[in-house]
C-alpha positions in Angstrom: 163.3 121.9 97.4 165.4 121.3 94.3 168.6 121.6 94.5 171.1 121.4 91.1 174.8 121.3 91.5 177.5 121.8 88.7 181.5 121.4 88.9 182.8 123.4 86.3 186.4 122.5 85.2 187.2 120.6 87.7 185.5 116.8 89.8 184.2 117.9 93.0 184.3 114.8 95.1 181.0 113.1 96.4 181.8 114.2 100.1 182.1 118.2 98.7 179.4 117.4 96.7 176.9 116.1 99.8 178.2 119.2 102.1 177.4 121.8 99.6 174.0 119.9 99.3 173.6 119.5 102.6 174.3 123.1 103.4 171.6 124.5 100.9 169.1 122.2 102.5 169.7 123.9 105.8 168.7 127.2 104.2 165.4 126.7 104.9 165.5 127.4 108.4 165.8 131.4 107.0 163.3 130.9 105.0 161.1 128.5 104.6 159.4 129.1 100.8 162.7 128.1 98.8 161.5 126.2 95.7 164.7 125.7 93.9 168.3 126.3 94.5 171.5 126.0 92.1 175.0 125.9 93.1 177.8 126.3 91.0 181.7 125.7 91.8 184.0 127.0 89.3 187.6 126.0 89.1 188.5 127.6 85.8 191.7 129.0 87.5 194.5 127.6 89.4 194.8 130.9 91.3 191.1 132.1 91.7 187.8 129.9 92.7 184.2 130.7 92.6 181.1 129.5 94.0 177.9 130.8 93.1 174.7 130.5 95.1 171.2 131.0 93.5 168.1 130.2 95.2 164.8 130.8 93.9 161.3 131.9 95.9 157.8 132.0 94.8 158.6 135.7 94.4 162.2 136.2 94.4 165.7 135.2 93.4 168.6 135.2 95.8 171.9 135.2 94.5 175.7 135.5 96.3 178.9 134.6 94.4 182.2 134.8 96.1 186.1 134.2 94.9 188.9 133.2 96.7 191.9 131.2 96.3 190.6 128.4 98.8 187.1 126.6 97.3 186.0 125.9 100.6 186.7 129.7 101.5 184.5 130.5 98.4 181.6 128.5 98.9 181.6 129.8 102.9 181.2 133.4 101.6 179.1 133.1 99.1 176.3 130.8 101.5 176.7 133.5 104.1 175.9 136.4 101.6 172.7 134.4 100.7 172.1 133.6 104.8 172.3 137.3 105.4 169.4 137.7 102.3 167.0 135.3 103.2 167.2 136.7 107.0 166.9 140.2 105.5 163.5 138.9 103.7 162.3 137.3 106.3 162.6 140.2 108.7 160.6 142.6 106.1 157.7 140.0 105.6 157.6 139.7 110.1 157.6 143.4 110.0 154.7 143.6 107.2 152.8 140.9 109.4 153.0 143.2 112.4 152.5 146.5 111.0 149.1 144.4 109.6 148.4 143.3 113.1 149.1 147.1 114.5 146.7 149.1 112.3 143.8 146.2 112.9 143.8 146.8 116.6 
């Protein structure tokens, strides 16, 4: 998988930089045909973070953004918005697979 980050406004440190990484390498165990995924962390204000999560399939794109005051806070939501996705699409193709299985018998 490839995996871009970008720090905008602000330095993330290497150890923020590695968990973020990290963290968007354990996506797969959702779903397993990620081919790209792009993370971006905006500190533009003092009062209001972002993090933006965009993953790309052979057939799909997967995005959750979150804001918070906290970075860490930010980047927590918007990983669990695309957790909830990938486990969402990988439930509809299981269910395609078995509805396939069902009518064959």
């Amino acid at each position: 998988m490839n995996i871009q980050f970008t720090a905008r406004h602000f330095r993330a440190s290497e150890t923020l930089k590695a968990s973020v990484v990290a963290r968007a390498e354990d996506l797969t165990r959702y779903y397993e045909n990620i081919t790209s995924a792009h993370i971006v962390l905006d500190a533009e204000d003092e009062i209001r973070k972002k993090a933006e999560v965009v993953l790309n399939t052979k057939r799909k794109s997967i995005t959750g953004k979150a804001e918070d005051e906290k970075m860490g806070a930010a980047i927590d939501s918007a990983f669990d918005k695309v957790e909830r996705q990938l486990k969402k699409v990988n439930q509809k193709i299981k269910e395609h697979k078995q509805e396939g299985l069902k009518r064959s018998l």
